[in-house]
Every structure is written in structure tokens, then in C-alpha cells.
N, C-alpha and C positions, 0 to 999 in steps of 0.2 A: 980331666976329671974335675968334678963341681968341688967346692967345700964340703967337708962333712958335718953332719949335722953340731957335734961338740965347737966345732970353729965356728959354725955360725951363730952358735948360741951364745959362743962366750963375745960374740963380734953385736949381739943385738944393741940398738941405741936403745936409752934407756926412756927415751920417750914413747918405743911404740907399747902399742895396746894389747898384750899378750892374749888375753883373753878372746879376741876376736880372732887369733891364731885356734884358741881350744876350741870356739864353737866349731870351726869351719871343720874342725876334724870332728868333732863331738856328731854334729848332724849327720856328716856323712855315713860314719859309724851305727849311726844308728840304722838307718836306711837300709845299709848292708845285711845287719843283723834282722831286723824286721822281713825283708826278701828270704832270705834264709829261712826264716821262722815260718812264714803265710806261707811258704811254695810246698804242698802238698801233692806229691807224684806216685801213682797208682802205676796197673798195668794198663790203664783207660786212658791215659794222658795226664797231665798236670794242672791240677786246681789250685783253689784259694782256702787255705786253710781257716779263715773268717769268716768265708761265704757255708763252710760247712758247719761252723760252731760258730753262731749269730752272736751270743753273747761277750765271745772276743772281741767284739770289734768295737769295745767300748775303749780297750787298746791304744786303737788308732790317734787316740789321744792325747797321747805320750810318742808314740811310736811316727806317727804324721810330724815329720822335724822337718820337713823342706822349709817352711816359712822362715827357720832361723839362718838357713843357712841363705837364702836372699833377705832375707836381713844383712846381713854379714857383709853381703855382697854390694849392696847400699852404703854401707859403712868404709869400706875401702875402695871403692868407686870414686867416693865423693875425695876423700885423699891423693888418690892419684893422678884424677882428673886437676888438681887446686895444685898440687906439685908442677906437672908440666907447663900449667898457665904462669904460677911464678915463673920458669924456669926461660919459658919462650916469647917473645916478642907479638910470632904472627899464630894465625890457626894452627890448634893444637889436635884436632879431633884424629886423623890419623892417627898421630903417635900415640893418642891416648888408644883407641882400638889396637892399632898392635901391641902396644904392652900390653892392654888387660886379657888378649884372647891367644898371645902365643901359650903360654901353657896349659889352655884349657884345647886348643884346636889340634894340635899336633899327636899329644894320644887320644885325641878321639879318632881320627880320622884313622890313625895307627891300627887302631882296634877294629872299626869300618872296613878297611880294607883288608883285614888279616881273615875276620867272620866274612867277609863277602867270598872271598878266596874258598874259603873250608864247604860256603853253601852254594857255592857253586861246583867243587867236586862232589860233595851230598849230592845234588840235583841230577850232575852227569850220570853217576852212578845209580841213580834208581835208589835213591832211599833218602828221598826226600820226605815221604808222605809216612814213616814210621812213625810209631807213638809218641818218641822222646824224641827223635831229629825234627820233625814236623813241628812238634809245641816249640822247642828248642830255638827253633830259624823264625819264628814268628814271636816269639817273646824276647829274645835275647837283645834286640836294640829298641825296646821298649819304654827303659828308663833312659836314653835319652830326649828323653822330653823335656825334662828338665832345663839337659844343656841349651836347647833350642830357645826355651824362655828366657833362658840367662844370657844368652848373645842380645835378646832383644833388650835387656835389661843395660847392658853394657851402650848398645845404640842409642839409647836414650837417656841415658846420662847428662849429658850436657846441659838437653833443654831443660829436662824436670830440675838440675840443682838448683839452674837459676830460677827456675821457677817456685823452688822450695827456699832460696833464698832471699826473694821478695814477700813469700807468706809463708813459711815456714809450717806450722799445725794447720792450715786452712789449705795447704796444696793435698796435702796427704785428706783431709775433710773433703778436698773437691773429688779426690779420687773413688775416696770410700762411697760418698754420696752417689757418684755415677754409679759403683758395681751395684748399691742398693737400689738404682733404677731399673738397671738391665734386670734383675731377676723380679722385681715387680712386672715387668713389661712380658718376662718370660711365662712367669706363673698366675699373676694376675691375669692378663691380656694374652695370652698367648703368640706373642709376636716371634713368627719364626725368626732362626737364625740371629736376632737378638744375643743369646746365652755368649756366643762368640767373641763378643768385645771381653766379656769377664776376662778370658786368657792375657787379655794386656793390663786391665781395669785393678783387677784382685791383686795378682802378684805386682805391678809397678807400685800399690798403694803399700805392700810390705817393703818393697823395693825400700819407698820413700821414708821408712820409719828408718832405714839404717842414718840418711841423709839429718835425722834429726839426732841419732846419736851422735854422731860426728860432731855437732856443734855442741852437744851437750843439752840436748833442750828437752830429753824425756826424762823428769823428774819427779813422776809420780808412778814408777813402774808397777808397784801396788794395785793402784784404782786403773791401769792399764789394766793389768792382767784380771783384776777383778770385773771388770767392764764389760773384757775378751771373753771370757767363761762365761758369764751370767748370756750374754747375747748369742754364744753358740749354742748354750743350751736352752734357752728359747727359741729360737728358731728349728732349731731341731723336733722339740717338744713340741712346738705349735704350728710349726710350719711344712713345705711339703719337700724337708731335709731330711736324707737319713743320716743314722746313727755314725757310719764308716764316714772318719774324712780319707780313707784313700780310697778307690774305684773297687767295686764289687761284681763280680759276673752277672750277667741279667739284668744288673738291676734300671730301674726305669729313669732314676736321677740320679747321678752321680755330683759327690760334694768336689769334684777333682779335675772331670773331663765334661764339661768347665769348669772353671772353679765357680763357687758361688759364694755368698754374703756369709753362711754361715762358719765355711773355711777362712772367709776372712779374719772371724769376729774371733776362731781358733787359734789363728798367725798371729792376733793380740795380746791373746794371754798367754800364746809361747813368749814373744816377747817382754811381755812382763816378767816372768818367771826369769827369763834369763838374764834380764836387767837386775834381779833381787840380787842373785845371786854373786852378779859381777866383783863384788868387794872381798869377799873369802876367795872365791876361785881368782881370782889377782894376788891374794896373799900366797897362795897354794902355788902359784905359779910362780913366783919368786924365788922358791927352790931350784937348783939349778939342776939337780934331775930329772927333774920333771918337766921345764924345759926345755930341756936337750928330748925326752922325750917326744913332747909334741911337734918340735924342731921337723923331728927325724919322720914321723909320720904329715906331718905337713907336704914333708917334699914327695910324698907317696899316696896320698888320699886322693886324688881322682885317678893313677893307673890302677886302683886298689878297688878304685866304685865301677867304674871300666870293666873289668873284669870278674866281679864277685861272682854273677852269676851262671858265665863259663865255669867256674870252678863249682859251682852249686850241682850245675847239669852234669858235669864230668864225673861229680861222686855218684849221682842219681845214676849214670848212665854204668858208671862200671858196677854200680849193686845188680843191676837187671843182665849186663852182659856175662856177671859170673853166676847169678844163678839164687845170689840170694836173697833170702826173705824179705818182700816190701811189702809188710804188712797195711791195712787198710788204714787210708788217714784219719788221725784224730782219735785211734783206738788207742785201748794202752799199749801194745805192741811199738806202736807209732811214736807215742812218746818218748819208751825208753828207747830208739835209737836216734830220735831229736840231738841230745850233746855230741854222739860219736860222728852223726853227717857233719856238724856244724866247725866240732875241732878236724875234719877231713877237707870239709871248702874250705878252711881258713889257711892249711897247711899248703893247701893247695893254689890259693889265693897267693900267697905270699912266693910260692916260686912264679906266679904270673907276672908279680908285681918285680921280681929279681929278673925278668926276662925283658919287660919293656918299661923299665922305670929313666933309663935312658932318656924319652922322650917328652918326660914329664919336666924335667933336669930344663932351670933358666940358659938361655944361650943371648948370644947379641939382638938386641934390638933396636931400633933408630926411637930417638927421642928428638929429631927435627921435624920442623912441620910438612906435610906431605900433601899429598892429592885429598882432601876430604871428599870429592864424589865419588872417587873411586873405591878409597874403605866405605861407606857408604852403602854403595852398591855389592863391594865384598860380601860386607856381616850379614844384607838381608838376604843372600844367595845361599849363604851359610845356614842363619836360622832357619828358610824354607827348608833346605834340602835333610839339617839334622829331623828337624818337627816329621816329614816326610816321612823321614826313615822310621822315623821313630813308631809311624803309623801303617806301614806297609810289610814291614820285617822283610827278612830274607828268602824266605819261602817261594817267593814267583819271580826268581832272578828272569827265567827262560820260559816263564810262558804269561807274563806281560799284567800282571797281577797288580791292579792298584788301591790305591785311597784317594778318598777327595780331603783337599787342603784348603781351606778358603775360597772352596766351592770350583775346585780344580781337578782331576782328575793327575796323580803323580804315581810312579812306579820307582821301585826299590833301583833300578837304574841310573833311573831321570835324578832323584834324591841325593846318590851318590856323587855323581857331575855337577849338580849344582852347588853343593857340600865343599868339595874340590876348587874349582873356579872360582867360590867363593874367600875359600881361603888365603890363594895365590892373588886375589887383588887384594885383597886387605895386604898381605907380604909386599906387595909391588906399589904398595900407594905411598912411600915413602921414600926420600933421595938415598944415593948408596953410604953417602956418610953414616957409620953404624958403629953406637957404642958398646961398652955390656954396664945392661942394667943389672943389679944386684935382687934376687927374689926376695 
């Protein structure tokens, strides 16, 4: 059994940066609660509770938190990456890949495999193509997108630090500068297939803002964030951006699927805001219950994001299997049973989280230098295969149903295998000498 959360808190060194502990739960949380909120289920199938009331989705504004939490991800990247290099002589990149991605890889795949299992009995069974099972197997490994970005995010580490370490504000400029090309190239020019670089462009350039916390060198978080707003909302205003920075049904641009300049300029004045705030919420955190609090949700925040949505569908699923009233979304009806879904997936969330929190749980990892082309080869087999999934869902285990991935044709099979394979070299790309690292 791991430490628990009270021993780990009272064991924290007093140098780390607690705060980058809250956001990391803070975004996720949010995310959670936001899915929860937009997933609007009918007897027709399941919408987007924004797309039906346009003027929520000014929302998304607040509610759109992935950019902090790769921020986040930037900021302890860059640490742990600068640790192993003190630490070791020769190439580090392996060990830095398996420390950063054993606890992200193991419940996911957990989870992968558990939903692949469930929709694959669905499918044998003939009740695939249901109202709720159908929308269900097709959305429920959706939000792994994210993870797919953040492995890629992890893979590149190494080069962008030092890259951010020779120019610091001008790497992150060089990035932002690109994604403002592509989407000129995209909307001005029409250049196909263009838009696609954003996915590495946008988020690497938030990526790299973490890189600058880390040294200390965002010191105007203010005119950051005032910067970040004023440029999202021009662009929006005047440009050919909508209102929603998460993805909307139909709609003809999306600020998200790719990202573009104006979710950029969004991810800036999250940034900023959360840099304000940094010096109260460090005070706040110095309490030792509170603390121990975000301790104990630390070690639980991704079997927790893993799983929100299962428990979302499982309250939706047994209102309709017993019979009662799912009033029409967005009516008043709808609203007053909004708190009582939301404290049911939570409740329910949380014995998910009691079932497979196990895997989330730090185990031995090797901090010797290892194969670099083999993790390498690992993470990108991984990132295809999550991104993959992420695009195909569950729904056409058995009859061969695909997406294209960088102009690839991939099935929710092929995703799974490469996802897998991936894994187990990044695991094998290191010698057996193996320590335990402390999470």
C-alpha cells in the first residue's frame, strides 16, 4: 500500500510549489464539472447543452481550463526533466519518458480496456446502435484527446527546454508567431490541411509558458492576461472565430478541433489570471488541511477524469431504464434535476475512482539511462493510438469503422494495439535496475 495522503503532506519538502499541485486538480475539476453540465440527454440521444442555448457558451470562458493544466504540465516537465540530468551522467530521455508517463498511461489504458470489453459485449449483443449505448461508445473516449496531446507534449520536452533556454520569451514568440501563420494560411489563403499543425503549434506554445514559470520569468501576469483577453476577443469579434472555445455540433470552425490563434490568445489570459492569483492561493495552501486535501485528490484526479463520464451515462442510463422523467433539455424541468444528476455522477464517480485508483498509485520506475529510440518510438505509438481512439470511439469494434489521423485511415482496433505496443516500449526501453520514485 502507497502512503497516505496525511503522510505525504506532512513529508512535502518545503521547496515544492504547492500551487501547481491545486491547479493540476483545479483544471481537471473543472472539465469534469463542465461535461457534466453541457451533456444534455434526451430520448433522441445526447447533445450539447451550449449548442442549444448559444448564449452560454460565453461560459466556455471560464469553463475552457485545459490550457492551465498544460501549462502545469510545462512547469513540472521542465523540473523533472533538469532533476534526471543532474542526477545522471549519460542520456536521460527514457527515464525521463517513463517517469513522466507511468502514471498517466497505466489508467488509461486500464480504462481502454475495461470500455473496450463492455462494447464489445454491447456490440455482440445487438445493442449497439441504442439511443444511449450508441452515443455512449462513440463519446465516452473522446476526452482522451487531451492525453494524446500531452504525451506529445512530454516527447518534446527535451528539445523545446533547451530551446527555451537559449531564448526564453522569443521560443514561446517563435511558436505563437507560427500558429498565427497557419490560421492566416488557413482563413486567409485557404490552404488545405494547414489548420493541422495548430494541434502541435497552439498547445506546445502554452506548453512553453509553463517552461517560463519554472525559471521565474513571467512577471507581468497582468498585461499577460490583459493581452490574452483583449486578443481573444478581437479575434472573435472580428475575425472568422466563434464565440465557444470548446467544439460545438455543426459548427463550421471550431476554436478546439484545431485549436486556433484565438484559443491561443484564451490560454494567455488563463494564464495570467492564474499567475495573479498565485500568492493568496500559496497562502491558503499552507494550511495543512487543505493540503492534505489536494494531497489526497492529487493521487485521484486522472482515475477521476478517466471515468467522470461513465458515471455521467450510468445516472442518464438508469433514469431512462427505470422510467423516469427526462424532461426536455434546457427547460425548467431540466434544470431542476441538473444538482440531483450531478451529486448521482459524483457519488458515483467516486466508487469508480475506489475501484481503480490502484493504478493511478506511483510504483518503481527506472531513473537509469535507457534505449532513447525505443521510448521514442514507444510515446509516438502511444500518442497515435490514444488521439485514434479518441477519434473513432467504440462503436465499430466489429465492423471495421474508422477515422482518418494525419491523413490515415485508423480503427478503434488498430488504436488500441498501437496504444499497447506503445506502452510496453517505453516500459522496456530501460535497464532492469529499477528504483521507487516518490510521486
Amino acid at each position: 500500500m502507497g502512503q497516505t495522503a496525511k503522510a505525504m503532506a506532512a513529508a512535502t519538502p518545503a521547496q515544492r510549489d504547492r500551487y501547481i499541485d491545486l491547479l493540476r486538480v483545479a483544471s481537471l475539476g473543472t472539465v469534469i464539472a463542465g461535461h457534466w453540465l453541457m451533456a444534455a440527454v434526451s430520448g433522441d440521444g445526447i447533445g450539447n447543452l451550449l449548442a442549444l442555448v448559444p448564449p452560454l457558451q460565453v461560459l466556455t470562458w471560464g469553463l475552457q481550463i485545459m490550457p492551465v493544466f498544460f501549462f502545469v504540465g510545462g512547469f513540472s516537465h521542465a523540473l523533472s526533466y533538469r532533476s534526471l540530468v543532474r542526477r545522471d551522467d549519460g542520456p536521460v530521455y527514457a527515464a525521463f519518458l517513463r517517469a513522466r508517463l507511468q502514471r498517466l498511461l497505466r489508467p488509461t489504458l486500464v480504462f481502454v480496456l475495461v470500455w473496450a470489453a463492455l462494447a464489445l459485449g454491447v456490440q455482440l449483443a445487438g445493442r449497439g446502435d441504442g439511443v444511449l449505448s450508441g452515443a455512449a461508445l462513440r463519446m465516452v473516449t473522446q476526452p482522451l484527446w487531451f492525453i494524446g496531446i500531452y504525451l506529445a507534449m512530454v516527447a518534446f520536452t527535451p528539445p523545446l527546454l533547451k530551446l527555451h533556454e537559449r531564448h526564453g520569451w522569443a521560443a514561446f514568440a517563435g511558436l505563437f508567431g507560427a500558429a498565427a501563420v497557419v490560421d492566416v494560411l488557413r482563413f486567409a489563403l485557404g490552404v488545405p490541411y494547414v489548420e493541422f499543425l495548430n494541434f502541435a503549434l497552439v498547445w506546445l506554445a502554452v506548453h512553453q509558458l509553463g517552461f517560463l514559470r519554472a525559471d521565474g520569468r513571467i512577471r507581468r501576469p497582468a498585461l499577460l492576461a490583459a493581452a490574452g483577453l483583449a486578443g481573444a476577443a478581437l479575434l472573435v469579434a472580428y475575425g472568422p472565430y466563434p464565440l465557444s472555445m470548446v467544439g460545438m455540433p455543426g459548427e463550421k470552425v471550431s476554436n478546439m478541433a484545431p485549436p486556433t490563434l484565438a484559443l491561443l490568445c484564451h490560454g494567455l489570459w488563463l494564464v495570467g489570471v492564474v499567475q495573479l492569483l498565485a500568492r493568496p492561493a500559496t497562502a491558503w495552501l499552507a494550511r495543512p488541511r487543505v493540503w492534505r486535501g489536494v494531497v489526497a485528490a492529487n493521487g485521484i484526479a486522472m482515475t477521476a477524469f478517466l471515468w467522470h463520464l461513465t458515471a455521467m451515462l450510468a445516472v442518464y442510463g438508469a433514469q431512462l431504464a427505470l422510467g423516469l422523467d427526462l424532461p426536455a433539455p434546457a427547460t425548467a424541468a431540466w434544470w431542476a434535476q441538473v444538482p440531483v444528476r450531478i451529486l448521482l455522477a459524483g457519488a458515483l464517480t467516486a466508487l469508480l475512482v475506489a475501484a481503480f485508483r490502484r493504478f493511478e498509485a506511483p510504483a518503481a520506475a527506472s531513473t537509469a539511462p535507457g534505449s532513447g529510440p525505443r521510448a521514442a518510438l514507444g510515446i509516438t505509438l502511444c500518442l497515435l493510438g490514444i488521439l485514434g481512439l479518441s477519434m473513432t470511439g467504440l462503436g465499430g469494434l466489429l465492423d471495421g469503422h474508422s477515422a482518418t489521423l494525419i491523413a490515415l485511415p485508423v480503427t478503434a482496433p488498430l488504436a488500441i494495439g498501437m496504444a499497447l505496443t506503445g506502452w510496453l516500449l517505453v516500459e522496456r526501453s530501460g535497464p532492469a535496475r529499477r528504483v521507487r520514485l516518490r510521486g
